[in-house]
N, C-alpha and C positions, 0 to 999 in steps of 0.2 A: 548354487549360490547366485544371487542377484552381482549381475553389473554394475558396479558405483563409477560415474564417474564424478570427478571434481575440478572444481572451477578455481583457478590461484588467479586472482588480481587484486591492484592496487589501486584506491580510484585517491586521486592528487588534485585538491583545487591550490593556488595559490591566487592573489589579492596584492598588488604592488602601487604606492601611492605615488601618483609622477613627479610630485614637486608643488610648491608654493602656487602656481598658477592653478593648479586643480587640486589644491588642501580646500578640507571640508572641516566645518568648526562641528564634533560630534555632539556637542553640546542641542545647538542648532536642530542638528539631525534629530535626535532625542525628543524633543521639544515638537517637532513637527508632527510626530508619529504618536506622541503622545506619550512616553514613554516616565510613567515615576517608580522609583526602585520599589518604594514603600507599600506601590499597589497591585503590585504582581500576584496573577492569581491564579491557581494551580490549581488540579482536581483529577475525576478518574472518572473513563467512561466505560459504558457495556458497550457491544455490538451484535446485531445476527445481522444475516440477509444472503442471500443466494447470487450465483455467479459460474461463471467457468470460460476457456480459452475461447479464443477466435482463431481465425485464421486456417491453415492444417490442422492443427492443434487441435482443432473444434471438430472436425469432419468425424475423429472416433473415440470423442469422448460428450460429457453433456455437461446439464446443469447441475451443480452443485451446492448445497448448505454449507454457511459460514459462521464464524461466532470471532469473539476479540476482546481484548483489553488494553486503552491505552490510559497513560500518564500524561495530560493537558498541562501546557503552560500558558499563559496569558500575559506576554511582558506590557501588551501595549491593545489600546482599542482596537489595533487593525491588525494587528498581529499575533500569531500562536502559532504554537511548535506540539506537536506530537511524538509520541515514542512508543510503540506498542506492537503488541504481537496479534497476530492473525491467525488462524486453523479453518481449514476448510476441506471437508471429501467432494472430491469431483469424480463422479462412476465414470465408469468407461464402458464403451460400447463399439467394441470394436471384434469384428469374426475371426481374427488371430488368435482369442482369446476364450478361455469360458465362461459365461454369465457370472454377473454378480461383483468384477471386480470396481478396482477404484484405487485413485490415489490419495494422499494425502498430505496438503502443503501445509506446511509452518512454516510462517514467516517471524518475519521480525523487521519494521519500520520506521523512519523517519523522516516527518513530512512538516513542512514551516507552510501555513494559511496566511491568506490576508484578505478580509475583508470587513465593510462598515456597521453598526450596531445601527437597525433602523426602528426608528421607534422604541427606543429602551429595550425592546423585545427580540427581532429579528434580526439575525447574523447570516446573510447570505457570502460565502465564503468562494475561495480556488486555492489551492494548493499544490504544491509540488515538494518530491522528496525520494529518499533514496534507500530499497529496501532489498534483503538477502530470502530467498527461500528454500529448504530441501524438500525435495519430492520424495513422498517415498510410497510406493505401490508395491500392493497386495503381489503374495505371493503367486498366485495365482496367472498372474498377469506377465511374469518373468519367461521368460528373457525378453519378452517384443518389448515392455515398458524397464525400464532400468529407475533405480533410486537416483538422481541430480541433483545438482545446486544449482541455482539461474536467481543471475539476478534480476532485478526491479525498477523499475525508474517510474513510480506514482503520478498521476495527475489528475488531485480531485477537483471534484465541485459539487457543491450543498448549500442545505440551509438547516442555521441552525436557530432556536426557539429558548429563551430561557425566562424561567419564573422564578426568580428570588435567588437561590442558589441551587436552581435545579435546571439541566438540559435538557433537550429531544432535539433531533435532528435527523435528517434523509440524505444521504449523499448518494453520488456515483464516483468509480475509481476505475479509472484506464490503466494499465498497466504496459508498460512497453517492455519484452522478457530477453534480456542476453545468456549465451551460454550454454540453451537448451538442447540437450540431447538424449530427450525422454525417453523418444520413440522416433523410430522414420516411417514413411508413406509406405504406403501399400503397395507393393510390387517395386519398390526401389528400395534401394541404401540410405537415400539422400535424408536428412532428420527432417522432423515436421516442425515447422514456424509456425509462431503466430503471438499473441497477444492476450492478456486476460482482462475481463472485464466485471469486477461485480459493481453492486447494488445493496444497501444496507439502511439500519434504521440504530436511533445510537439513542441512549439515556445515561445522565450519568449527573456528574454534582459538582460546584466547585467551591473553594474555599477560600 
């Protein structure tokens, strides 16, 4: 039987307004960012593109094939919010093991952009946001790689292209990983670190 382990936290932002000398009129804020309720625009994208860890992380496994689906908002011209899920097999290539195996992450994401509409057309963007993934590797690969949870902390940058009501876009996404205790190094206990990084291309619609 695989080794599960799992990850319990709690992530808590709070937001406390100091008083009249630093009250902001949201009205204001609103207004500046461009924000009207009436024309909020939502939609849904596709994704592929390839990717896999850095760091140790990287030393015995490779590159991997990705695919995705998110749910777009649009409250304001400089502004959007994402929510979507991610799937990706990253092989593994490690001699602990026998050929052939691989992991496979699901995710699940949430990242708020912001950047400006240039030329009616292009949306060059960055982003940041906050996302959950289980690992779960092939049988084969058990016990050195165990199933995990680790989380996410995104931070992209792209550009994106739209015609009428239709997207295309390239991004890159960094991922910085808490939690991780897939696998450890080679000839030690110690878990392997590191970080993931993909690469993707997106189409999709909005409304």
């Amino acid at each position: 039987m695989k080794k599960t382990s799992m990850i319990a936290g709690v992530v808590a932002a709070g937001v406390g307004i100091a008083g009249p000398a630093f009250a902001v009129d949201a009205t204001q804020v609103g207004r500046r960012v461009g924000f009207q309720e009436q024309e909020v625009e939502a939609g849904l994208d596709v994704r592929a593109g390839l990717g896999g860890f850095t760091g140790e992380l990287s030393d015995e496994t490779g590159v991997g094939p990705l695919f995705g689906i998110t749910a777009v908002a649009q409250p304001a011209p400089l502004v959007g919010v994402e929510v979507g899920y991610e799937g990706q097999r990253i092989p593994i290539d490690d001699a602990r093991v026998r050929d052939g195996q691989h992991i496979w992450r699901n995710n699940g994401t949430v990242l708020g952009k912001l950047g400006p509409v240039v030329k009616e057309h292009w949306q060059p963007f960055v982003g940041v946001g906050l996302g959950l993934s289980y690992l779960d590797s092939s049988d084969g690969a058990s016990p050195i790689y165990s199933n995990d949870w680790q989380t996410e902390f995104p931070m992209a940058a792209g550009l994106d292209y739209r015609a009428g009501n239709l997207f295309a876009g390239v991004r890159g996404t960094y991922r910085l990983l808490g939690g991780e205790e897939l696998t450890t190094v080679p000839g030690t206990t110690s878990d392997a670190k590191g970080s993931l990084f993909n690469g993707n291309i997106t189409v999709g619609g909005r409304f």
